[in-house]
N, C-alpha and C positions, 0 to 999 in steps of 0.2 A: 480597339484595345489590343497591346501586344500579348500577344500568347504566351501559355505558361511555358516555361523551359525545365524537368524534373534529372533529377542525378542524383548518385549517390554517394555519402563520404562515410570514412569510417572512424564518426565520431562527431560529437557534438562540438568539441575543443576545435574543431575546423572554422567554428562559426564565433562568431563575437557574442559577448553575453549577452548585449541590448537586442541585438537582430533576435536572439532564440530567446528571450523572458521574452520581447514583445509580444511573441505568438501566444504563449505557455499565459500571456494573464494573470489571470487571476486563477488560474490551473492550481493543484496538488506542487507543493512544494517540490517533491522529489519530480518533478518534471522540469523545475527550473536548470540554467546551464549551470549553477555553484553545484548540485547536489551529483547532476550526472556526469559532469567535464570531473570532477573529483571521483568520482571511479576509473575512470578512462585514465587521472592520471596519477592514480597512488597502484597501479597492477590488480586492482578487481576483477579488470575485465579482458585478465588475458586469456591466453587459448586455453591457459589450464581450466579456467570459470565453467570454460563452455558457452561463453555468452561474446559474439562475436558482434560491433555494431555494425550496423550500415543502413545509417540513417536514411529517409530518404528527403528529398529538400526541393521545392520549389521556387523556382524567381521567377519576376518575372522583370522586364529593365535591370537586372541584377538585384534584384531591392526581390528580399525574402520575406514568400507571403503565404507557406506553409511547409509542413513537414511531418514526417510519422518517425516514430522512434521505433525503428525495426532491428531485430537482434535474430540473427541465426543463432541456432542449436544444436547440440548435437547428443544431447538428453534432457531429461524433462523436469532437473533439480531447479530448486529458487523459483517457481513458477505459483505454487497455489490455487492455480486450476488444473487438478487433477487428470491427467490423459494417459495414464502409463496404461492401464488398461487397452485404451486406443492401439498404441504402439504395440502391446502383445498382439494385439488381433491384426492388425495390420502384418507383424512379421508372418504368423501365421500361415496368413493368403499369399506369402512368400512379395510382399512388398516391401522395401526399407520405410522406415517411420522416419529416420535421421538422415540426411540435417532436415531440420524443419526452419519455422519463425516463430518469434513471438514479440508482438508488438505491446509493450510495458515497460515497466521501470524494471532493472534488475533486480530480483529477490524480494521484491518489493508490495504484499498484498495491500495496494491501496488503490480505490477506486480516483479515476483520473482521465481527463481530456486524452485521447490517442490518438486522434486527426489534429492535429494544429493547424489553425489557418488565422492569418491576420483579420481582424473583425474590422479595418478599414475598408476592408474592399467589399466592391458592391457585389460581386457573384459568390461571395465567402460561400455559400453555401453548395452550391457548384465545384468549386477548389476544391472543396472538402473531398467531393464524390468521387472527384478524380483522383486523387491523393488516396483512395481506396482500392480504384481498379488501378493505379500506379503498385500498390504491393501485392493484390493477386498477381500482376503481372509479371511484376520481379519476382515471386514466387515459382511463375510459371518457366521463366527466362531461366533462372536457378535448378530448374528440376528439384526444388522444397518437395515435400511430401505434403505440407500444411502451411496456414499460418493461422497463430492463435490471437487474436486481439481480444485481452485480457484486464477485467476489470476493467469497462467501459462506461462513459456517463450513461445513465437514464436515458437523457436525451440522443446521443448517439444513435442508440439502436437501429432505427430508421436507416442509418447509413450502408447500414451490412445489411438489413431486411430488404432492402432494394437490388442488392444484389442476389438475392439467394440465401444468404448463410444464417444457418441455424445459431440463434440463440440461447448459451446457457442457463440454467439460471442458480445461483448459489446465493447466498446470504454470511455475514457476517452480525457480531454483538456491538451495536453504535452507544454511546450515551448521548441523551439531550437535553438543554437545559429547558425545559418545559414541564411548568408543574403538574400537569394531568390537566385543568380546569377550562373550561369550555374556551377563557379567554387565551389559555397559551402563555399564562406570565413564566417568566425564566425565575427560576431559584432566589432565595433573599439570601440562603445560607446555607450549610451540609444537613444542617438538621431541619431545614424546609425540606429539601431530598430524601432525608429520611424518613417524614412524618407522611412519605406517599407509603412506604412499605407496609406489609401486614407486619403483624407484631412481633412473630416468630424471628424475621428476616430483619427486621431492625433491629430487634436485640443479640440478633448474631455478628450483623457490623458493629456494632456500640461496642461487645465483649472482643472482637479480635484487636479493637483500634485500643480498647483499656490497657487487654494483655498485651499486648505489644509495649504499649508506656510505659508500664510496670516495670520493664528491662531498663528500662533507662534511653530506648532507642528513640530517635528523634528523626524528622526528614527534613530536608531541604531542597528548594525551587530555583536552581540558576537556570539565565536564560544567556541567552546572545553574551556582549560585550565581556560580562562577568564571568564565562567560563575562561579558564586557564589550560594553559598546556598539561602541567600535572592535572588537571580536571577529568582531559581527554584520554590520558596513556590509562587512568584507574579504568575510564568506561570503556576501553579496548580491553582492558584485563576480567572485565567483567562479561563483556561481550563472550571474549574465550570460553569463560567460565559456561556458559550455557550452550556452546556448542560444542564442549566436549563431554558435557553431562548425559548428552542423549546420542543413542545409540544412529536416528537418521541425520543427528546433526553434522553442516558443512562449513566450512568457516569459508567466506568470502571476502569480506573485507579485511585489510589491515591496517596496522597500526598508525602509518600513512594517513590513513584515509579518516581517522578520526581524528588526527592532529592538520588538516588541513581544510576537510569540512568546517571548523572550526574560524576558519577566514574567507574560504570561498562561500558560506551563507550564513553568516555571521547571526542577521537578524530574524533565521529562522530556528533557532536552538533551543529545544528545552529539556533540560534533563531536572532529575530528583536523586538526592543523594541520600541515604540513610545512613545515620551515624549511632556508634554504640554511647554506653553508658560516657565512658570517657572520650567524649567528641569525637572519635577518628572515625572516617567513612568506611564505609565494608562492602554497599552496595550500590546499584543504582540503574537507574531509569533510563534511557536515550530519547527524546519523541523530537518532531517539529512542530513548528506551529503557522498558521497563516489564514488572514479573513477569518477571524474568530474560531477557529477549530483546532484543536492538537490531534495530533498524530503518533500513535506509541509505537515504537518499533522493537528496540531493543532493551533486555532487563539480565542482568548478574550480579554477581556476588562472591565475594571471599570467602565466606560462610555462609550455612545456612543459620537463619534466623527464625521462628513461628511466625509469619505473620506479616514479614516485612514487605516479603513479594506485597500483596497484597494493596498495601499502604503507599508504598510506592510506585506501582503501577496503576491503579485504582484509586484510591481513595484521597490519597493527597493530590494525585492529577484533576480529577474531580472538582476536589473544593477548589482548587486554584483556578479550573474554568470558570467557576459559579462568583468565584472575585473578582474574576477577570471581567466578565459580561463575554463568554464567552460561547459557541451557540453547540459544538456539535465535540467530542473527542472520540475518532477511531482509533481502538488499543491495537489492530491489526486483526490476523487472521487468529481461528480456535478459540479455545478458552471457554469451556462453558459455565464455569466458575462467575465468566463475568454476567452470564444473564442472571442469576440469583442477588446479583451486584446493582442491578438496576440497569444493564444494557438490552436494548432491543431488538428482535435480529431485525435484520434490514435487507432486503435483498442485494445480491450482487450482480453483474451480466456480463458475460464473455460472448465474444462469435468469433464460427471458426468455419474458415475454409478448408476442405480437403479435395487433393487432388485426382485423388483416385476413384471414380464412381463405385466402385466395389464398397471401399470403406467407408467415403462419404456415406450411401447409404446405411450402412450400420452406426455409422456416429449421427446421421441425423435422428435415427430411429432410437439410440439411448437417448439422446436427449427428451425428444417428445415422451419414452416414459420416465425419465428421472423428474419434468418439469414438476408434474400435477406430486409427484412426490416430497419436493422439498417446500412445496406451497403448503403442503398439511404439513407439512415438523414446524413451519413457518407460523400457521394459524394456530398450531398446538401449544406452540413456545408464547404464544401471543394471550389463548386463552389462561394457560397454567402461570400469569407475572407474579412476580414477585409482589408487587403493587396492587394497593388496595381496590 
């Protein structure tokens, strides 16, 4: 069999869509070529970002049969597994922490394939391995200080455990459509969802979803095809609207980038629009969706509303999974608002290489005591549900 041949390009838009979904599968949307060739080309991901590609890509006969999606750094924004800590202590001991890697989606906390390898080939598993020690290596080649492979499958793990690299572990608030019952039946309706909660907690959603009505506000579910141009320029204005509200907020994407998304992944689009008394939108939702799951990303607004967050991100997402036959929605990173909501934390897992044995040592050793730490907030959140 001919041997792998690895390189690197600086960008996905090098590669044709059918070659790079092939790998991606049935992957996390935002791994598909529409969601990342669309940052690369509405200016997301120029130098001002901080997020530099260079992909790395295997052929083998020319015919592409795996790749990592590797992104140099040169601070630690848009990332959601927290390492700035790292990089203090690393300056410290007089080491630079920058440029680093991080192999993810940009800005993006959602767990997702980070080794791509074509699943026709017979040594897939093998490809995988090496397509691993290929970014230590370009790591090493580069004089990186790290790389961070971030928000990784479950099953992954193994990949980086065989090389050495310490695993994080963090957690996110998932919804499932699973009624509690030993059989596993999915949802009939919002108020089967609701008849798991205890009393107190259903009658808190009941009265936020009432008072919200009572305004006269109303939501709406466009997906794919039916959004419009004007659809997209509101949920860039909306976008704004929330990262200028907070003081660590950065804005990355532009306006570009949501009137084009718009056709480069047409059939992955879901957003929720909130509209006031006299029908006009004010707010709304950004998510994807794909293989029965949504994905919440982005939420704004022209005003604030009581309630509507909420409804919009939450609850009408929700019930549109449960009409859908829909199996899993991740709203994104934080929020603990949503575990009272009916989300579950879920574990999450990053590994990370570091180049410096000085540091490595210290970053392996927080890790081992954060682990057993976030495993009790994990079985604490688990014990204290919402649910009966």
């Amino acid at each position: 069999m001919t041997e792998l041949t690895t390189t690197t390009i600086d960008g996905v838009s090098k590669l044709s869509a059918d070659d790079w979904d092939r790998l991606v599968g049935s992957a996390s949307p935002f791994l598909e070529h529409g969601f990342l060739h669309t940052l690369e080309a509405t200016g997301c991901l120029d130098p001002a970002s901080g997020w530099t590609p260079k992909i790395i890509v295997a052929h083998r006969d020319d015919h592409l049969v795996g790749a990592v999606p590797f992104y140099l750094k040169d601070h630690s924004q848009g990332e959601f597994v927290f390492d700035f800590g790292w990089a203090n202590a690393s300056h410290r001991i007089g080491r630079p922490y920058y440029p680093k890697a991080v192999v993810a989606v940009p800005f993006t906390p959602v767990v997702g394939c980070r080794i791509l390898v074509d699943d026709s080939e017979e040594n897939a598993d093998d490809i995988a391995q090496q397509l691993v020690d290929e970014a230590l290596d370009l790591a090493d080649e580069l004089e990186l200080s790290s790389v961070h492979f971030n928000f990784i499958r479950p099953d992954e793990r193994s990949l980086f455990e065989k090389r050495g690299l310490p695993i994080r572990l963090g957690f996110q608030y998932h919804w499932y459509n699973d009624d509690g019952t030993d059989e596993g039946n999915r949802y009939e309706d919002f108020d089967h969802f609701l008849s798991r909660f205890r009393s107190k907690k259903r009658s808190n959603i009941r009265r936020e979803r009432r008072k919200l009505g009572q305004t006269g506000v109303t939501t709406q579910v466009v997906t794919a095809e039916k959004l419009t141009d004007a659809d997209m320029h509101r949920m860039y204005r909306y976008y704004l609207d929330t990262v200028h509200k907070y003081f660590y907020g950065r804005q990355y994407l532009t306006e570009e980038f949501f009137l084009a998304i718009r056709h480069n992944l047409t059939d992955r689009l879901h957003t929720v629009f909130a509209h006031d008394e006299q029908d006009q939108p004010f707010a709304g939702a950004f998510n994807l969706m794909k293989n029965r799951r949504l994905y919440g990303r982005y939420w704004g607004c022209d005003r604030e509303v009581k309630y509507a967050h909420f409804e919009a991100c939450i609850y009408r997402p929700v019930e549109w999974c449960i009409q859908q036959g829909f199996d899993v929605f991740e709203p994104g990173a934080g929020g603990e608002h949503k575990f009272d909501r009916g989300f579950e934390p879920t574990p999450t897992y990053s590994a990370h290489y570091i180049r410096d044995v000085a540091l490595r040592r210290a970053v392996e050793d927080f890790i081992d005591r954060e682990r057993p730490l976030i495993r009790d907030e994990i079985a604490q959140l688990r014990d204290d549900s919402p649910f009966k």
